[in-house]
C-alpha positions in Angstrom: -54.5 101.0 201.6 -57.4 99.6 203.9 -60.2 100.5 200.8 -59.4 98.1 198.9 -59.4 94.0 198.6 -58.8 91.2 196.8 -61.2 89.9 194.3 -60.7 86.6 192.8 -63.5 84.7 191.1 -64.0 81.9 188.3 -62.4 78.7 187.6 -59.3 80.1 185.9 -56.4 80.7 187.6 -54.9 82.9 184.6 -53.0 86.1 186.2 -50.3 87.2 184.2 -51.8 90.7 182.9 -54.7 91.2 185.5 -54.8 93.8 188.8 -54.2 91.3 191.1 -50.9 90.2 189.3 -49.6 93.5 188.8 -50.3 95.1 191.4 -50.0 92.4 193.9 -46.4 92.8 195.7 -48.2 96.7 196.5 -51.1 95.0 197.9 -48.6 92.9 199.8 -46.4 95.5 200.5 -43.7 93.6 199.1 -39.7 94.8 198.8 -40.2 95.0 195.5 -43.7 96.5 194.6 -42.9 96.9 190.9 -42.1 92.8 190.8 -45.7 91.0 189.5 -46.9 87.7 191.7 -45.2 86.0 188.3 -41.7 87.3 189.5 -41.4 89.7 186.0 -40.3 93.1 186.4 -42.2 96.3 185.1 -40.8 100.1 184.9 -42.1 102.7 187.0 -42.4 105.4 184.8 -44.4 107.8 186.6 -41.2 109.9 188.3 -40.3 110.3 184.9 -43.2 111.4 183.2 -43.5 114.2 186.3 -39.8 115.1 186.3 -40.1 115.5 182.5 -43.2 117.5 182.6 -41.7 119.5 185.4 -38.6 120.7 183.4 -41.5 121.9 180.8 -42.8 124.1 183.4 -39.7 125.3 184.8 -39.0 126.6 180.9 -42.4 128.3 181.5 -42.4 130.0 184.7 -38.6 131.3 183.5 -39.7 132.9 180.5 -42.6 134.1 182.1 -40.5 136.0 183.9 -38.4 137.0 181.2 -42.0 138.5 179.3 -42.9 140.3 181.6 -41.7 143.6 180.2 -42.4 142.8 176.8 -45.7 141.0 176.6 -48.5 143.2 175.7 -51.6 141.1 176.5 -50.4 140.8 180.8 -53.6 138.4 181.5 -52.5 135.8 179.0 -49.5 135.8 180.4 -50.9 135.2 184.0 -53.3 132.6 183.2 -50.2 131.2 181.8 -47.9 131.6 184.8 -50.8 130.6 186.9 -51.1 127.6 184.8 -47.4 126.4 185.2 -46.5 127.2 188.6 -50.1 125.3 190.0 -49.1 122.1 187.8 -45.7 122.0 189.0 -46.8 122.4 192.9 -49.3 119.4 192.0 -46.8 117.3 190.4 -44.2 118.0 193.2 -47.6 117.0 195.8 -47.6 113.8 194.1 -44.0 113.2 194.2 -43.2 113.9 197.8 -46.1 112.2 199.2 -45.2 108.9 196.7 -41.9 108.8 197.3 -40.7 110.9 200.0 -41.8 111.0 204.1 -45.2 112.2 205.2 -44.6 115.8 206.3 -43.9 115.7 210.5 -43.8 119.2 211.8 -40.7 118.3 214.2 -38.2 116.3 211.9 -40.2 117.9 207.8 -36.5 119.9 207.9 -34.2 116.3 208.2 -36.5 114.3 206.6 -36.4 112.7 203.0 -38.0 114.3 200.3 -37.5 113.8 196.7 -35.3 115.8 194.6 -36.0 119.6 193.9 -35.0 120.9 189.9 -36.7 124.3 189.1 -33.6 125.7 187.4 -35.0 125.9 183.5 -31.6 124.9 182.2 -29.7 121.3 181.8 -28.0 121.2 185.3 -24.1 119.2 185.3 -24.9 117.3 188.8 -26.3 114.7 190.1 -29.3 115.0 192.3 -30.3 113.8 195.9 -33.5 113.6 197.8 -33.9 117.1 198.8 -35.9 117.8 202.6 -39.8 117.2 203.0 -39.8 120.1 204.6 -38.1 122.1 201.1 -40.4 120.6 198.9 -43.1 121.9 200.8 -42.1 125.5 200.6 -41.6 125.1 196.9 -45.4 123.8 196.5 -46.4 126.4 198.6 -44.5 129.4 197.1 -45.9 128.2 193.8 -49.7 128.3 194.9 -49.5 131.7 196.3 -47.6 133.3 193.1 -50.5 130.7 190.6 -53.7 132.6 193.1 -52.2 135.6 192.9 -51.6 135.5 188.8 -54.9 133.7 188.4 -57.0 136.2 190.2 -60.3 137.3 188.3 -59.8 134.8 185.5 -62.5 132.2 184.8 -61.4 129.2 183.7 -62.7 127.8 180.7 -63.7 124.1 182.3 -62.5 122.4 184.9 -59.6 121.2 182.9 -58.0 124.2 183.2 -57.3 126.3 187.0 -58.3 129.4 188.3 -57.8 130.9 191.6 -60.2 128.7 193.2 -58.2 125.7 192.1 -55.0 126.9 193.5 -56.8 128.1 197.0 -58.2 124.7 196.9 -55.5 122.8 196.6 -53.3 125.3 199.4 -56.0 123.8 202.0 -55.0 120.4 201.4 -51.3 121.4 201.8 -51.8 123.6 204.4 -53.6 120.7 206.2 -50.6 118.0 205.8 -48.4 120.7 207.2 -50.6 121.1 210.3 -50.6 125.3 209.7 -54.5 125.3 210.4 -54.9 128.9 210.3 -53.8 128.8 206.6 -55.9 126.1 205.7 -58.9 127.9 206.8 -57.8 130.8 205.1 -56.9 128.6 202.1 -60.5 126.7 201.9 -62.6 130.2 202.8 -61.2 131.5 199.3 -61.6 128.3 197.3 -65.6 128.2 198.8 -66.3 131.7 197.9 -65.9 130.1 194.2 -69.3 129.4 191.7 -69.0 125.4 193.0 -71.9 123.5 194.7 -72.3 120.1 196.5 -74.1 117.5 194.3 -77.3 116.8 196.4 -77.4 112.7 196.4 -81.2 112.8 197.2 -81.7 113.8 193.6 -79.8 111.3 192.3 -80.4 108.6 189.8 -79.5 104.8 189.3 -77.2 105.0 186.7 -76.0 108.4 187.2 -72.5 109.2 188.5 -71.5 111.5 191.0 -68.0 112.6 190.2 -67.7 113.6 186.6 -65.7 117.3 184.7 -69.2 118.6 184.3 -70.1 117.8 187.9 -70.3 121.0 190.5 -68.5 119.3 193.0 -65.5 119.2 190.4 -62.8 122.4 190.4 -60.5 120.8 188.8 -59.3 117.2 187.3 -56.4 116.0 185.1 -54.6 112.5 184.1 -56.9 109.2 183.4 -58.8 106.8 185.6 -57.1 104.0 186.9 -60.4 102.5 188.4 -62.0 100.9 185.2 -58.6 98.9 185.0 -57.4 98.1 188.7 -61.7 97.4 190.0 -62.5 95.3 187.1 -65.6 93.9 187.8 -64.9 90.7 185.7 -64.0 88.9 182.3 -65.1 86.3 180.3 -63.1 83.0 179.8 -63.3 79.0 179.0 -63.4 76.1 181.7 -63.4 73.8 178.9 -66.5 73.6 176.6 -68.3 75.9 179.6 -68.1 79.5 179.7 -67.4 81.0 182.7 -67.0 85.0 184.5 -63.7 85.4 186.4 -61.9 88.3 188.1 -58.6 88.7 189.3 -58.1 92.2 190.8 -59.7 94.2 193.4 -62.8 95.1 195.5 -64.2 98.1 197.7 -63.1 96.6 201.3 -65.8 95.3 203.6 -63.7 97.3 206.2 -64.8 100.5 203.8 -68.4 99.8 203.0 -68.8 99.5 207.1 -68.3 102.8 207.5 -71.0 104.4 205.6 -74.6 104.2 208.5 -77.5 103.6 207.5 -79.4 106.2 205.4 -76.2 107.7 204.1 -77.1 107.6 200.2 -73.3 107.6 199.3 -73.2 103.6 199.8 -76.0 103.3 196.9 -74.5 106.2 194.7 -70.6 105.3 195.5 -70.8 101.9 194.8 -71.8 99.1 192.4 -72.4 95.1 192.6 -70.3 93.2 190.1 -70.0 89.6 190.9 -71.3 90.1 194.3 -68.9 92.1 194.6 -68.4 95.9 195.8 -67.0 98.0 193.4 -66.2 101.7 192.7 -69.0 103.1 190.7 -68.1 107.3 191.7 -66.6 107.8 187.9 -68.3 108.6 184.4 -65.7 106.0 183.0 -67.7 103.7 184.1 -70.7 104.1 181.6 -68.8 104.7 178.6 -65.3 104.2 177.4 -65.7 107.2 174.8 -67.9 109.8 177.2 -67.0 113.4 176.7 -67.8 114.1 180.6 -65.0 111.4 181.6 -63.5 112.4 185.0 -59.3 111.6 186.1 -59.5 110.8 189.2 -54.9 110.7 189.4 -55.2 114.9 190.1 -58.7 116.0 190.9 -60.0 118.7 193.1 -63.7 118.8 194.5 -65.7 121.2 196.4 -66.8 118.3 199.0 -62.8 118.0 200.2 -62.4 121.5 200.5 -65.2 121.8 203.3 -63.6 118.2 204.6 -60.0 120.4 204.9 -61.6 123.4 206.8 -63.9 121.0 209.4 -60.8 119.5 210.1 -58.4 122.1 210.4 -61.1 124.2 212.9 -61.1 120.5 214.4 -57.8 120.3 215.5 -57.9 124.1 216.9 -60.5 123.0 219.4 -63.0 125.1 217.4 -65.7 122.5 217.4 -68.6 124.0 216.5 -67.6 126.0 213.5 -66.3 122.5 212.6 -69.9 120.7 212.8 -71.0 124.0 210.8 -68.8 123.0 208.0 -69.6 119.2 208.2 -73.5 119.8 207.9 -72.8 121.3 204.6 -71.6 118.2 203.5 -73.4 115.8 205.1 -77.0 117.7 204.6 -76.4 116.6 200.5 -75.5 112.9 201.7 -78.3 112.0 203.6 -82.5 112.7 203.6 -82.3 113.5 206.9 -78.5 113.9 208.0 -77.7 112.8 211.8 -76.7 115.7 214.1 -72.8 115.4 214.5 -72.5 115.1 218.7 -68.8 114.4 218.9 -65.9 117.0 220.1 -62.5 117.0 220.7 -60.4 113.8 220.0 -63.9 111.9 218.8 -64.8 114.8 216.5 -61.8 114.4 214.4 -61.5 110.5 214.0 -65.0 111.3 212.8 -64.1 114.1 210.5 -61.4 111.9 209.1 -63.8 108.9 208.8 -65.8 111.3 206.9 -62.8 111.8 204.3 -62.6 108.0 203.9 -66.6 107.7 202.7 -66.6 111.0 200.6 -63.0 110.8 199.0 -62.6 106.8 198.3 -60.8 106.1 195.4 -60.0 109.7 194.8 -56.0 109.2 195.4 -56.9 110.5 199.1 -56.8 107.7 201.5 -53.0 106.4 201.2 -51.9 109.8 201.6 -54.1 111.1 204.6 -52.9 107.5 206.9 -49.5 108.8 206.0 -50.1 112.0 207.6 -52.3 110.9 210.1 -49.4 108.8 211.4 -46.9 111.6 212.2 -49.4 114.1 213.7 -48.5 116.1 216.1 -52.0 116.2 217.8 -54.0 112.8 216.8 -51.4 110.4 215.8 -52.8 106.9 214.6 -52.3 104.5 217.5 -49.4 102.4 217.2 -51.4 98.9 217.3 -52.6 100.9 214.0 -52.8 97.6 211.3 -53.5 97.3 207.8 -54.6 93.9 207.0 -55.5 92.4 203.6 -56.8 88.8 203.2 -55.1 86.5 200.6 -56.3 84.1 198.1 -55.2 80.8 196.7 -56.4 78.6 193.7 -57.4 74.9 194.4 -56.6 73.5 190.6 -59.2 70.0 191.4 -62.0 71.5 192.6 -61.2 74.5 190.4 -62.2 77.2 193.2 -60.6 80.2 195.4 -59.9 80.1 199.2 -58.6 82.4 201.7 -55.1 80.9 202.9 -53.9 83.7 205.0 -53.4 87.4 204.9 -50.7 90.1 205.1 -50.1 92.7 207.5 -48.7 96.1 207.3 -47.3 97.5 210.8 -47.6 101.2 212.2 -45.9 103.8 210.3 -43.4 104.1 213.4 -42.5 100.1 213.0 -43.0 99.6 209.5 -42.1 103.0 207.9 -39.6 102.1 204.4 -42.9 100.2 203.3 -45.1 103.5 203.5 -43.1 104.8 200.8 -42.9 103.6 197.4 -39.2 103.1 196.4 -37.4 105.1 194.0 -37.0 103.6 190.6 -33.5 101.8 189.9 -32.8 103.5 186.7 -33.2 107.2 188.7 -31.1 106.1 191.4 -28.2 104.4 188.5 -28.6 107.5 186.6 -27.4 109.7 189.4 -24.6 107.6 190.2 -25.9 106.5 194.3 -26.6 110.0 195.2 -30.7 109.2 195.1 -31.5 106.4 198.5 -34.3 104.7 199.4 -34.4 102.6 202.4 -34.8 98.5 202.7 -38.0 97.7 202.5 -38.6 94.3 204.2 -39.7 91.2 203.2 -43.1 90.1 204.0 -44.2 86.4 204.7 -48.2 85.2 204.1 -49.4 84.7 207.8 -51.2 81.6 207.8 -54.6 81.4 208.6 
């Protein structure tokens, strides 16, 4: 997406296992984004690591069922339920918005989703994208049954869910979906929880923001892909002289832009690393081994459930409930926060801009341009443009120059390359009944 960068440094031109290699036909938008910049292939396994945790769940939630008249201790047996049916509504989140269309209120019934298994047994068939629009009403039939069986139980950290996860995480769906009224309904219960915004003017150099302890944090799962993909550098040999070099990926200038003056998120968000801007939110970043290490590939905070309300009461012309909402947020991020004087169209390119600084590198900002593209009220323009600078090595002077960038069109020109495609060995194992569409080729433009 447009929060991230290129960030090459040193005199060694070595790329085989670093960021920038592996992950460089994504940051180029390429046909292939699983092929490396060393033409070597690597498997996708993330739609089967969900889809195989998903059938788990779907064993769960059946036998749930199936206890229900036999199982003495009826809150176990909720907080169990609850449990199962919020995971597989998150994992089926991630999926659709991965690889299936962004959700568009007129067409979410025609348009291409990802396949749908909640049956608990082996099925005989083979499976096809099933509608956006289906997938949605699975997620959100799941959320409503995990807050209703989760209601009144505490969970025992924020690796685990209570109601206040699942309401939480129904204001973000709500939101995609453009039913505003439910978001709002969605976010009032998850704020009525025991969570708190982190105040920023009490914080410390060294201290991170976004950690399991944290209470900003409702919920988080999976690892932290930030330590590995924002490396800040590594140690190698020109010669007999050692030298620092990095090959992956930096905070955007277009990002750090965004954040005005006085807004103590740019100090507390942030890190220099090779004069360099890099993520610095995460406890993984102080130790490898600390026992208040934060995922950041499913995580849930407080701050993006007041960002879902301000923006659903945005987009019902309810401006000044909205501005209510953002000065909760905003009065923890600055010493003296601005007042918010923009309405209508200008309040919610603010709002979203808002989502940008406080959820960077949180797994948000991918999803919400996706969204933002097909909205019904505040589509992104179409001379919308992602553009990311590329860098060659020049082997005699043993250096790094810019030699051109690539481009990434408007959703409505460009859309195959907004979705990640399908793994091959899903789409061979159901025999051509799984699809995805061409993505094209993309060419360096020259500066």
């Amino acid at each position: 997406d447009d929060d991230a960068e290129e960030f090459v440094s040193g005199g060694l031109p070595y790329t085989d296992s670093y960021p920038r290699n592996v992950l460089g036909s994504f940051y180029h938008w390429g046909a292939d984004p699983f092929l490396t910049l060393e033409n070597t292939q690597y498997k996708d396994n993330d739609w089967e690591k969900f889809y195989k945790n998903i059938g788990v769940l779907n064993s769960i939630i059946y036998m749930a069922d199936d206890f229900r008249s036999k199982e003495k201790d009826i809150e176990l047996l909720n907080r169990v339920e609850g449990e199962a049916r919020f995971l597989r509504a998150g994992y089926y989140f991630l999926l659709v918005n991965i690889y299936g269309m962004p959700y568009c209120k007129a067409t979410a019934s025609k348009d291409a989703g990802v396949p749908l298994k909640i049956a608990e047994h082996v099925e005989d068939k083979y499976f096809s994208r099933s509608s956006v629009e289906s997938v949605y009403s699975l997620i959100i039939a799941d959320l409503q049954r995990a807050a209703v069986c989760l209601k009144g139980i505490t969970p025992s950290s924020t690796l685990r869910v209570g109601e206040t996860a699942a309401n939480a995480l129904l204001s973000r769906v709500y939101l995609y979906m453009e039913n505003y009224e439910a978001c709002i309904a969605a976010a009032n219960e998850a704020m009525g929880g025991a969570y708190s915004v982190m105040d920023l003017n009490n914080w410390t150099s060294g201290q991170n923001v976004v950690s399991w302890t944290s209470p900003e944090t409702i919920f988080t799962q999976g690892g932290n892909s930030m330590i590995l993909t924002f490396l800040s550098y590594t140690s190698g040999w020109s010669g007999s002289t050692p030298v620092n070099q990095a090959f992956s990926f930096q905070a955007s200038e277009d990002l750090l832009e965004c954040y005005a003056a006085g807004d103590l998120r740019r100090t507390a968000f942030f890190k220099s690393s090779l004069h360099a801007a890099i993520p610095d939110k995460y406890k993984t970043w102080v130790d490898y081994s600390d026992t208040d290490e934060v995922g950041m590939d499913f995580l849930i905070r407080l701050p993006e459930v007041i960002l879902n309300k301000a923006e659903a009461l945005a987009m019902l012309n309810r401006d000044g409930e909205a501005k209510t909402e953002l000065e909760k947020l905003l009065s923890k991020r600055f010493a003296v926060a601005p007042s918010v004087t923009e309405t209508g169209e200008a309040l919610i390119d603010f709002i979203r801009d808002e989502r940008r600084r406080e959820l960077c590198f949180e797994g948000h900002r991918w999803f919400d341009l996706r969204r933002y593209a097909v909205n019904s009220i505040r589509p992104l323009p179409e001379n919308f443009r992602i553009r990311h600078q590329n860098n060659d090595y020049e082997a005699n002077s043993m250096t790094w120059y810019e030699n051109g960038y690539y481009e990434l069109n408007a959703y409505t020109q460009d859309h195959a390359a907004w979705i990640v495609p399908i793994p091959n060995y899903a789409i061979e194992f159901n025999r051509g009944e799984l699809q995805n569409e061409i993505r094209p080729n993309r060419e360096l433009i020259r500066n």
